[in-house]
C-alpha positions in Angstrom: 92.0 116.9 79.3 89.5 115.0 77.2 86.4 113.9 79.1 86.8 111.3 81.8 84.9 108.5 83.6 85.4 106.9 87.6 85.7 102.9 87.3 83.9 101.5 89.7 87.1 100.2 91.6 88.0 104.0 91.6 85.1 104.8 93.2 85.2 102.5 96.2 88.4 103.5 97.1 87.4 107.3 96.9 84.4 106.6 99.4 86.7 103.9 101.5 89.5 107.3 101.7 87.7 110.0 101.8 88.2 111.8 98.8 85.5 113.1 97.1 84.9 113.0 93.2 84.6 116.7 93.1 88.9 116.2 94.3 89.4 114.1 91.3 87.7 116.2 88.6 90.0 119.3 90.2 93.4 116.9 90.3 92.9 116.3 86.6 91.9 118.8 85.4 94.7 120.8 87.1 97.1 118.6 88.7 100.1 119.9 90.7 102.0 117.0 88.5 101.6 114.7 86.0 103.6 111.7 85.4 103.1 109.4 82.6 103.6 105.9 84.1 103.7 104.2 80.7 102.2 104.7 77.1 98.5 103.7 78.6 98.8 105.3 82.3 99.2 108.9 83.2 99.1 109.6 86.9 97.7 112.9 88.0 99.0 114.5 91.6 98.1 117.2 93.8 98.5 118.0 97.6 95.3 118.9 99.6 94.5 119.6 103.3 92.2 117.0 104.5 90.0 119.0 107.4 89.2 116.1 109.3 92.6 114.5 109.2 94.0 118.2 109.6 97.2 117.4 107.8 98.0 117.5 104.2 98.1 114.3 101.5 99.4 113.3 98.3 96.3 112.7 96.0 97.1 110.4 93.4 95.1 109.6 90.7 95.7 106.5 88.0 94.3 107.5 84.6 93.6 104.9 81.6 94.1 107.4 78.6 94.0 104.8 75.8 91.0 105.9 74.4 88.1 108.2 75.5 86.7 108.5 77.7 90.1 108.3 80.0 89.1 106.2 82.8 90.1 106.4 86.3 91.1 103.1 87.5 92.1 104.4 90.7 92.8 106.7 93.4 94.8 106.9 96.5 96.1 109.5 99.4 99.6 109.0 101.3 101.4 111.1 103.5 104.8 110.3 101.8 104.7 113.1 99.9 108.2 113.0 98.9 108.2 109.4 97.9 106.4 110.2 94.8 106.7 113.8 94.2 108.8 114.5 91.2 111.4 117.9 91.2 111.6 119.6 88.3 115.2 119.6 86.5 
């Protein structure tokens, strides 16, 4: 993946969640999925343990791959994993 940057609307809802940028860098880098939402969007998704939660999310992470750096315009966690997981075919 080329080199990326955190918007700051990404970053306030990393701090507001709890998901560090050190998560993000990992999720794109080497997502569990990727989904390309539309020409301009890819979404990167991974499932990590959150300790103080002591469960497991869905990371998602909203990528603005236009042109470089990709920018992240956002980032959320859910527990409806199978809402937006994807099965392979």
């Amino acid at each position: 993946m080329a080199e990326i940057q955190i918007s700051k609307h990404a970053r306030e809802q990393m701090k507001k969640r709890g998901i560090s940028e050190e998560m993000v860098f990992d999720i794109v880098q080497s997502p569990d999925q990727e989904i390309s939402e539309d020409s301009d969007k890819q979404i990167y998704q991974s499932i990590k343990y959150f300790e103080k939660d002591k469960k497991e999310f869905l990371v998602r992470v909203f990528v603005n791959i236009i042109k470089p750096p990709n920018l992240v315009i956002t980032v959320y966690r859910t527990t409806k994993i199978e809402k937006y997981w994807q099965d392979e075919d």
